[in-house]
C-alpha positions in Angstrom: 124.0 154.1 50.1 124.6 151.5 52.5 121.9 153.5 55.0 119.2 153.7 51.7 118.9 150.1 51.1 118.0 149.3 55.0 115.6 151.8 55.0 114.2 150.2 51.6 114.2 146.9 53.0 112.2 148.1 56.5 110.1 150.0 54.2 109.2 146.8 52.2 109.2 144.2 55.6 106.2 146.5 56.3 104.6 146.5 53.0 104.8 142.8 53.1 102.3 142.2 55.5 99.3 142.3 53.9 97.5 145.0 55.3 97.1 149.0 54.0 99.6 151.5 55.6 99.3 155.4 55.1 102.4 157.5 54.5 101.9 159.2 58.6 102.0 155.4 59.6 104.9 154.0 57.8 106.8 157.7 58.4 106.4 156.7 62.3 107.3 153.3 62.1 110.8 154.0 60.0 111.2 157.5 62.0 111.4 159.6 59.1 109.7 162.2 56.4 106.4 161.6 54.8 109.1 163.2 51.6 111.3 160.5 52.5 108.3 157.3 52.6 106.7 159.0 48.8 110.4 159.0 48.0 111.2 155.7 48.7 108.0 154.1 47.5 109.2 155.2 44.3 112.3 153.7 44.5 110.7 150.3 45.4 108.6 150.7 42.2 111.7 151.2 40.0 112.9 148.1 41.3 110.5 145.8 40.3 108.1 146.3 43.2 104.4 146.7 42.3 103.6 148.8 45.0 99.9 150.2 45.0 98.9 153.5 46.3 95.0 155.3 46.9 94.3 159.3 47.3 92.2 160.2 50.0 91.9 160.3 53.8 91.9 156.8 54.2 94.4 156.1 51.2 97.6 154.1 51.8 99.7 152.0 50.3 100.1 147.8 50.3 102.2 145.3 48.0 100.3 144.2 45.2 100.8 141.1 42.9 103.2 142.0 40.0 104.0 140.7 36.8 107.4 140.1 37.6 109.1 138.2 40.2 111.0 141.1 42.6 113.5 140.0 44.9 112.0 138.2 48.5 112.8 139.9 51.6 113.0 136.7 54.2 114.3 137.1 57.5 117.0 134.2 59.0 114.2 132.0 60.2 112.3 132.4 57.2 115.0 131.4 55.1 116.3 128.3 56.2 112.7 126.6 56.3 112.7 127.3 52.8 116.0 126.1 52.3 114.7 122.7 54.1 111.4 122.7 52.0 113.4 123.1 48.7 116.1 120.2 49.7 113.1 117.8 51.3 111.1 118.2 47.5 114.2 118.1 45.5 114.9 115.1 47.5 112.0 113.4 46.0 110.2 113.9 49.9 107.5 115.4 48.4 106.7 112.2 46.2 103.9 112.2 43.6 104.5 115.3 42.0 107.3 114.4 39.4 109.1 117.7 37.5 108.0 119.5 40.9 111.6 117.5 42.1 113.9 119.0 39.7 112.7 122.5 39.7 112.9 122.7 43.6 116.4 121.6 43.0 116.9 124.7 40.8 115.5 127.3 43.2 117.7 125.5 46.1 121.0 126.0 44.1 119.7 130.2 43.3 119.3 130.8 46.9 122.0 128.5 48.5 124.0 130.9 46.0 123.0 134.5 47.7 122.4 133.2 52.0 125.2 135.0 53.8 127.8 132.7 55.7 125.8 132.5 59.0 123.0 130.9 57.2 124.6 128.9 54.8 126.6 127.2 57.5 123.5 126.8 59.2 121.6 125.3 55.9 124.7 123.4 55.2 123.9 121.4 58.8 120.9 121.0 57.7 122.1 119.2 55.1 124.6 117.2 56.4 122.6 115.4 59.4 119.5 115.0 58.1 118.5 111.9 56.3 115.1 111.2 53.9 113.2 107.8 54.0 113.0 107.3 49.9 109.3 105.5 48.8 109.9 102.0 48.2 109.1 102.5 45.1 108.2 106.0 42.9 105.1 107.4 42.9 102.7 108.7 40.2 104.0 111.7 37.7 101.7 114.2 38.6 102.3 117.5 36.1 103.0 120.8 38.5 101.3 122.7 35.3 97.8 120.4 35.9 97.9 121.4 39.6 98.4 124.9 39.1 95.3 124.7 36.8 93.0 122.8 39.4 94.4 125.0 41.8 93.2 128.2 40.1 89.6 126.7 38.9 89.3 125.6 42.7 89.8 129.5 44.0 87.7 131.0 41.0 84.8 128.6 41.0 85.6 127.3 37.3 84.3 124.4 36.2 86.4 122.1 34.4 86.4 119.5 31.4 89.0 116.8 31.5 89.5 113.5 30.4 89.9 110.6 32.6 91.5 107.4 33.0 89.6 105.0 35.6 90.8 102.5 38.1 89.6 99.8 35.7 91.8 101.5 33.0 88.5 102.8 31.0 89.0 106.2 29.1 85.9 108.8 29.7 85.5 112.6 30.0 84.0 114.3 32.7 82.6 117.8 33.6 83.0 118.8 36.9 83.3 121.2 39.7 86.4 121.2 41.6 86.6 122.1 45.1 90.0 120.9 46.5 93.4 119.6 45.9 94.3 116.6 48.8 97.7 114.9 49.1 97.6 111.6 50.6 100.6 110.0 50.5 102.4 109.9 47.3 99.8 110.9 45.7 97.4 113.8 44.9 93.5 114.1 44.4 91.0 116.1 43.1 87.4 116.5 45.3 84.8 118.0 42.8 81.2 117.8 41.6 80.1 115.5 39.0 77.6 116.9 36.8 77.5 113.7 34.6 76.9 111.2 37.6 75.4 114.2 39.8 77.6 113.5 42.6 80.6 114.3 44.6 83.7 112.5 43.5 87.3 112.2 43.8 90.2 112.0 41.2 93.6 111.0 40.7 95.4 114.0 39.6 97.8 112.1 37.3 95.0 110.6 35.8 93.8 113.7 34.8 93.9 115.3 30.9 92.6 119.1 31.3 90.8 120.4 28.5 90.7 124.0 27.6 89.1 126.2 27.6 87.1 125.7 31.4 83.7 125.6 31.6 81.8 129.0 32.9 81.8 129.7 36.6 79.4 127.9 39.3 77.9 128.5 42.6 79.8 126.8 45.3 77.5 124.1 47.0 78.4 122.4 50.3 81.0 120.3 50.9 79.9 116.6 51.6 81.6 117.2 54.8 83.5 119.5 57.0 86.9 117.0 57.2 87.8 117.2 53.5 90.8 115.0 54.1 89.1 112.2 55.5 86.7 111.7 53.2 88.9 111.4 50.3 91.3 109.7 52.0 88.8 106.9 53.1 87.2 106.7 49.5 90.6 106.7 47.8 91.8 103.7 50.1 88.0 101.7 49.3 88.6 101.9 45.5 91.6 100.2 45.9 90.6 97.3 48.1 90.9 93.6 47.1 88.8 92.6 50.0 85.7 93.9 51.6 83.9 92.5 54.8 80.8 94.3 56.4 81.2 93.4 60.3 79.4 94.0 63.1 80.9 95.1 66.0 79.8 94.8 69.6 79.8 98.3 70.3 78.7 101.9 69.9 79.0 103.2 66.7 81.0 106.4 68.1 83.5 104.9 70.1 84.2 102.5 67.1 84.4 105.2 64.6 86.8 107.1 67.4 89.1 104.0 67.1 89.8 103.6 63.7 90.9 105.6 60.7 89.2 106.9 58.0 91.0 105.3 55.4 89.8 101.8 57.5 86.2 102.2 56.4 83.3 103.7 57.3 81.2 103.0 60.5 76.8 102.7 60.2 74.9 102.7 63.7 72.0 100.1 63.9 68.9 100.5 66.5 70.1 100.2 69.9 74.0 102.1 69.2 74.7 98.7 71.2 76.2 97.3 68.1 77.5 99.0 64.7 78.2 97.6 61.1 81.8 98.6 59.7 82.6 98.2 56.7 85.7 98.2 55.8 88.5 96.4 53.3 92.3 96.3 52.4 94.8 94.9 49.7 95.0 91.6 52.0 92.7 89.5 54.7 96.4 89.8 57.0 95.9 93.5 57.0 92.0 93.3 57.5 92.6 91.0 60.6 94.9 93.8 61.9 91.9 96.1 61.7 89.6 94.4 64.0 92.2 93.2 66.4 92.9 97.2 67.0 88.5 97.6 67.8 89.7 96.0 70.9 85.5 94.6 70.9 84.3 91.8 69.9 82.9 91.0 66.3 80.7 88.9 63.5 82.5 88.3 60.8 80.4 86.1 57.5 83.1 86.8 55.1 84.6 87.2 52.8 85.4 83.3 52.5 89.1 84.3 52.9 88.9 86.4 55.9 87.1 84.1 57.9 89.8 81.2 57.5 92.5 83.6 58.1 90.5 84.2 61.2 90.3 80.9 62.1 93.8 80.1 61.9 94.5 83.3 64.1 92.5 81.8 66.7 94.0 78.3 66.6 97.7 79.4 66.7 96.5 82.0 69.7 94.9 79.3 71.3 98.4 77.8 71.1 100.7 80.1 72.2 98.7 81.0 75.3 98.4 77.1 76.9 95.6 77.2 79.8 96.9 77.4 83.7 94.8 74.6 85.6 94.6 75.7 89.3 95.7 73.4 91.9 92.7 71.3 93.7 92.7 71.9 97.7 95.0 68.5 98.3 97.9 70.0 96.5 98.0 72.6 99.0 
């Protein structure tokens, strides 16, 4: 018995990754019978295992997607990254998705239950010697359900209906197309296509109220840009500045964009690409100073009114701590 179940489970590490395998192949792999593989194959199927199967000179056989959940074949590696996934999301790590915490804390304790000793000692260090920075504070409840649905309408080119609150707190509906999920942070975002406002925009998942059923299927168009991440992360971070400033930079406009992040602001080129307008923001004109002290260039600043007195008061108390040296005239030699 004890010899049957390793060949099952060598039989389905193969059929595991991803690719078609005839009967002669996997017979020479496992060193046995093409009787033996059909045989087997069967077995795997009682089990729970969808395994598919085509006729023919170039049939085979590959795992498919069941109905059911069978049991997961994961080797030692394998397993205690998923061990350290489930205890980092249980522990909140994985902040902004809400019930996502709790049922990574039930999946944890299932296979914490079934890891043989070596592993569970070894998933048990883990435990014991590694330590989580919690959020200051939580973030937004985002509903695992919602992003299962984005998810899906994003692979199948669905478009979706969904209501939507607004930064300002304004309740509208929107029809969209979605494109891709982004997690910034402790939250998560939705990159889609407009069709009311005939433009790309981005959404707060937790904001979002699907409606059913979704709307008939599109034609993907092109991304606004090839670093997805980037440009929601940068128009995220602008909707939520209390300060803007438009600057202009003594520089090139591509060694200035190479210097700062995209969540930062966004950098134009002007004729010459000897200087460059930025344009940029952030919650405070403390922060905002940070920014242009990291261009390491120099810079024009009009305003806002804030900013610039905050920039004046910089300049006055580095004026102080950094007292001039006078050099000694030629008769104090």
């Amino acid at each position: 018995m004890l010899e049957t179940s390793a060949r099952l489970l060598r039989l389905l590490s193969l059929l595991q990754s991803n690719r078609d395998w005839t009967g002669t192949e996997l017979a020479d792999r496992l060193n046995m019978s093409g009787r033996t593989v059909r045989a087997d194959i069967e077995r795997l199927r009682t089990l729970g295992y969808p395994v598919e199967g085509t006729r023919g000179k170039v049939g085979g056989y590959r795992l498919g997607a069941g109905a059911d959940m069978p049991p997961l074949l994961l080797d030692d590696e394998e397993a205690v990254v998923v061990v350290a996934g489930l205890r980092a999301a249980a522990a909140g790590a994985l902040a902004g998705v809400g019930a996502v915490e709790e049922t990574a804390l039930r999946a944890l304790t299932k296979l914490e239950r079934v890891l043989p000793p070596r592993l569970r000692r070894r998933a048990a260090a883990l435990r014991s010697f590694t330590v989580a920075v919690r959020p200051d504070s939580p973030g937004p409840v985002v509903d695992p359900a919602v992003l299962s649905t984005l998810a899906a309408a994003c692979r199948d080119h669905e478009g979706v209906r969904f209501d939507y609150d607004t930064h300002g707190g304004s309740a509208t509906r929107r029809e969209v197309e979605p494109y891709r999920l982004v997690n910034w942070g402790r939250r998560w975002y939705l990159l889609a296509y407009d069709l009311g406002r005939r433009d790309w925009r981005t959404f707060r998942v937790d904001r979002i109220r699907p409606r059913t059923p979704n709307n008939p299927r599109f034609t993907p168009r092109p991304l606004p840009t090839d670093d997805v991440a980037a440009y929601v992360s940068g128009g995220a971070a602008a909707a939520a500045w209390r300060y803007r400033a438009s600057v202009v930079v003594h520089a090139p406009a591509a060694g200035v964009a190479a210097r700062i992040n995209p969540a930062v602001g966004t950098v134009e080129s002007r004729p010459g690409d000897r200087t460059c307008l930025l344009h940029t923001g952030a919650d405070s004109v403390e922060t905002l100073a940070v920014h242009l002290a990291l261009l390491d260039a120099d810079f024009e600043v009009t305003g806002p009114p804030e900013l610039v007195a905050h920039l004046r008061t910089l300049a006055d108390r580095y004026a102080r701590s950094a007292p001039v040296v006078r050099k000694r005239s030629g008769s104090d030699r």
